[in-house]
N, C-alpha and C positions, 0 to 999 in steps of 0.2 A: 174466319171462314164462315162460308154460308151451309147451310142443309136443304133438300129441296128432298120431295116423293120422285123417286125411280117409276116415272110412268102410272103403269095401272098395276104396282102394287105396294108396298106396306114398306120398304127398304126406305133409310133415311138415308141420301149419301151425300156426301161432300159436294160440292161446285164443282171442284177439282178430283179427279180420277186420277192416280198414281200409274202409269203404264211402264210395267216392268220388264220388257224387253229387253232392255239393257243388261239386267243381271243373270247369271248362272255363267257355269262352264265352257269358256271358247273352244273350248279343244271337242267339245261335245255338241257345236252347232254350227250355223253358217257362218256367225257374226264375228269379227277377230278382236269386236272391242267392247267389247262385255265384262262387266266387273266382278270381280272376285266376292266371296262370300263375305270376307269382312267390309268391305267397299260397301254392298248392296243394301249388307243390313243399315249401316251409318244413314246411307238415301233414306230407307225408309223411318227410320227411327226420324230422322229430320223432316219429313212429309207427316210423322203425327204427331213432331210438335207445335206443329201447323195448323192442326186441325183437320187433316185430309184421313177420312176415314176408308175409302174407296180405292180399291188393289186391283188391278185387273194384270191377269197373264195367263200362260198357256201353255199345254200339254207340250205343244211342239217349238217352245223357246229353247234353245241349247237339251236338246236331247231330257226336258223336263227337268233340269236345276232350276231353272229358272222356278219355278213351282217348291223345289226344295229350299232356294234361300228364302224367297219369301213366306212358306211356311215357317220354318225356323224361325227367322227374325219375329215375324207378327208373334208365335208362340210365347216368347221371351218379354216382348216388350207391352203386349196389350191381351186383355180379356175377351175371347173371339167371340163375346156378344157386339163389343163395343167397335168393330171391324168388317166393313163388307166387301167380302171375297170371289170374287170374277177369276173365271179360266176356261179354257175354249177348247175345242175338239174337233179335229180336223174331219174330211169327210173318209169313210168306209174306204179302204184301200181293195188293188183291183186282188189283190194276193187274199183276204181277208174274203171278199166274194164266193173266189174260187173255193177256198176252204168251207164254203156255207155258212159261214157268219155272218147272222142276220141284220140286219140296220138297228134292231132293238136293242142283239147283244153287243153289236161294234161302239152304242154308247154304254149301254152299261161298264163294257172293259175299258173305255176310256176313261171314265167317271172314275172307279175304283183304282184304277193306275194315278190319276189325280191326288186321289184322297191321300193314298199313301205317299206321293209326293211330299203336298202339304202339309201332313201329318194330321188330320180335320178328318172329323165325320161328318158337313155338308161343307160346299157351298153355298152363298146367297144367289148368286148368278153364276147359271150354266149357257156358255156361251156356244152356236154353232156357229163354226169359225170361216166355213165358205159354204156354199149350194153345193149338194150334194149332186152330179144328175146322173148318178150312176145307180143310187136308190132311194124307191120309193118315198116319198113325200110322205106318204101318211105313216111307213114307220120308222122315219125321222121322230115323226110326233109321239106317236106313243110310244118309242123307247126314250121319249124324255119324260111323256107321263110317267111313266114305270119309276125313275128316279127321281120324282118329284115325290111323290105316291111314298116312294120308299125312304121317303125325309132327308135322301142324298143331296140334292138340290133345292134351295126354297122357290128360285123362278129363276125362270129362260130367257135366253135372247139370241140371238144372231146377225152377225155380221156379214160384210162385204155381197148385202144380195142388193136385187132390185125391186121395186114399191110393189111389184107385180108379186112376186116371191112370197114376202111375210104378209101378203095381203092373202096369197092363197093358204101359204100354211095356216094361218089365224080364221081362216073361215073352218079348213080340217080341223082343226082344233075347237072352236066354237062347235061344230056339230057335233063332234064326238065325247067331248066332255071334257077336253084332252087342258093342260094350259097352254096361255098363250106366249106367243114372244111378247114380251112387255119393254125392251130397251134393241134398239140396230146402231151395231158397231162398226159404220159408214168411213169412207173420207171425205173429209171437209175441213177446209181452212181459207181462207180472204186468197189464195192464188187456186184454188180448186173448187169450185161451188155448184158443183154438177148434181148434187145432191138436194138442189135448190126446186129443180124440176118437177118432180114426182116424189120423193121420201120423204123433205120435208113438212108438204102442205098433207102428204096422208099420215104421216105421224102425229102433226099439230090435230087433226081431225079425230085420231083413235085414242089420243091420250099416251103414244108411245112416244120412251124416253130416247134424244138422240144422244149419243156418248162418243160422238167421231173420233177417232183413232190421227196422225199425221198431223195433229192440231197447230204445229207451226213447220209445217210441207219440212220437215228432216231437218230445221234450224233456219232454215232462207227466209222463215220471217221473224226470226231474231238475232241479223244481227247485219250489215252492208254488206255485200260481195262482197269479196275478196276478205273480209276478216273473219276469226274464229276458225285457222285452219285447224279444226280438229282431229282426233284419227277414226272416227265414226265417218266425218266430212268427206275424209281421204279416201276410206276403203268402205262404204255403205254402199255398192252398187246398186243396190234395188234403190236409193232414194234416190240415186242417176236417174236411176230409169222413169222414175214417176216423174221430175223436174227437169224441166232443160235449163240451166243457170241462162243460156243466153236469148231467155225467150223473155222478148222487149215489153209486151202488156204487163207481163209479169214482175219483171223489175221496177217498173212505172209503180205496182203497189209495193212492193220492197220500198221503195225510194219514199214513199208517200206516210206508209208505219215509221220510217228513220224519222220523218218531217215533224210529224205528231210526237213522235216521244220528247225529241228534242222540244217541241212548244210545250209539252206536259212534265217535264222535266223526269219522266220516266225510261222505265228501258222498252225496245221494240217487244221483248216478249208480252211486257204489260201492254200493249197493244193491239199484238194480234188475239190477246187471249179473249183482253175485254169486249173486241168484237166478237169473238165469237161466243161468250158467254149470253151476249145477245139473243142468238140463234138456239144454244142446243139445253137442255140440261147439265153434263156435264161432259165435259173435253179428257180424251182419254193423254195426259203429257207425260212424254217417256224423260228419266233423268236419270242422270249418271252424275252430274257433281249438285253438291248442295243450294247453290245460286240457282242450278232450276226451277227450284220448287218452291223457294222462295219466291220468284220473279212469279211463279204461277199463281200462288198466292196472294200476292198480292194486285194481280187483274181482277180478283174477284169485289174489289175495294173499288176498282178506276171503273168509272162511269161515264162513257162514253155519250158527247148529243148528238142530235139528231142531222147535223150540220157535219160532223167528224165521221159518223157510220155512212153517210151520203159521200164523201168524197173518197174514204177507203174503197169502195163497192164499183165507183165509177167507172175506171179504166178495165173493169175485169169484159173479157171476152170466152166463148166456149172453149171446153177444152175434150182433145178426145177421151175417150176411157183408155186408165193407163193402170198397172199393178195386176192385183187379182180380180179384178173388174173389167178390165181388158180380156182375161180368160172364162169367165161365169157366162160359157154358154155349151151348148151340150155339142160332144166332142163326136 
């Protein structure tokens, strides 16, 4: 495993980011294929014999299990200096408004509902998990100061916005004193690369780290059509919704990662990772059996040329905004 600096600050994490999604209580969230506590711990215990030090999940995975087994587990098995821990927090609900809770306190009770989750007194990375546009920008910010300040959190980041977004929050923060986002928790992967546009060349500029989320588009780029019917595969609707299996550019690079593996005598994950290990810091890969994180693993090793990332890239065409990017505008 490799170590690289998280952006503009001090956190040593893995190449590889562990996205935990997968784990906590089905009966407690959307997802109906989500692994059990002892399932999740095995993942992760398997992910830091690997070397993968970098956890990321969230408030809002299975009703916050998701937050309790991997607290649990990392407790058990590693010294939480030696562990960097990401969790996210959705934005200020319209019920939470009405009652007059403010942007400041709506993270602090998220924060604190976390902790005990996890069983942790901070996080490394506090993550905001979409644009808010229902409140204020600036006290977004400094109710992450507040929890930074108060050693809850050691640094921030945020996901699913646009260049435009963390470029303004980071200027409110720069004037205020406030910190800044230092990592964006985007999508991007070799069939999605809209993030190509505007986030990645202002991130390369600021020093901020990318940590894309979707990093093989739900499995479609590990493994042909039609094989790997999984039960994630079957009943993950929202990875419907982001992909269209029958969309012909798209499977042009499907078909082209199968090509490469096969000439590399690798598997398609070690392909799509190792391009995109090209692109970001670290790729946020969700796992439920132990092969994943292996195969993650070891893209970190496969070194792609310059002849190999030129033919993956070629077929790609625009695509529209799809997920919670398709909704990230004021309502």
């Amino acid at each position: 495993m490799e170590y690289v600096k998280l952006g503009n600050s001090d956190l040593n994490v893995s190449r590889i980011c562990m996205g935990c999604m997968g784990f906590g209580d089905a009966a407690k969230g959307q997802h109906s294929w989500t692994l059990d506590e002892e399932r999740s711990k095995a993942i992760i215990k398997g992910g830091l014999d690997l070397g993968v030090n970098f956890y990321d999940t969230a408030i809002a995975y299975q009703g916050g299990t998701s937050e309790q087994y991997v607290g649990r587990a990392l407790r058990s098995l590693i010294k939480r200096e030696d562990v960097i821990v990401a969790t996210k927090f959705p934005p200020r609900s319209k019920e939470e408004a009405e009652k007059g809770i403010t942007g400041q306190q709506h993270i602090e009770n998220m924060l604190d509902t976390s902790l005990k989750n996890l069983g942790m007194d901070y996080v490394d990375l506090y993550i905001c998990h979409m644009w808010d546009w229902n409140t204020d920008i600036y006290d977004i910010m400094e109710g992450l100061d507040r929890v930074v300040k108060a050693g809850k959190a050691r640094y921030i980041g945020i996901s699913n916005c646009f260049a435009w977004q963390i470029a303004k929050a980071n200027a409110i923060a720069k004037k205020e004193g406030f910190p800044e986002f230092v990592s964006i928790q985007g999508h991007y992967n070799l069939l999605f690369r809209e993030e190509e546009r505007e986030m990645v060349p202002y991130c390369q500029e600021e020093n901020i780290a990318l940590t894309p989320y979707s990093a093989l588009a739900s499995g479609r780029l590990s493994r042909k059509p039609g094989e790997g019917n999984t039960k994630r595969a079957a009943e993950d609707n929202y990875a419907k919704f982001k992909y269209d299996a029958s969309a012909t550019q798209d499977n042009v690079i499907i078909e082209r990662v199968a090509e490469l593996a096969d000439r590399r005598g690798v598997t398609m994950t070690e392909i799509s990772l190792a391009w995109l290990l090209t692109k970001v810091t670290s790729p946020v890969v969700g796992a439920t059996k132990p092969h994943h994180m292996e195969g993650a693993a070891r893209a970190v090793d496969l070194k792609l040329t310059e002849e190999e990332i030129s033919y993956l890239e070629e077929p790609y065409v625009p695509h529209p905004l799809v997920g919670v990017m398709a909704q990230n505008k004021r309502s």
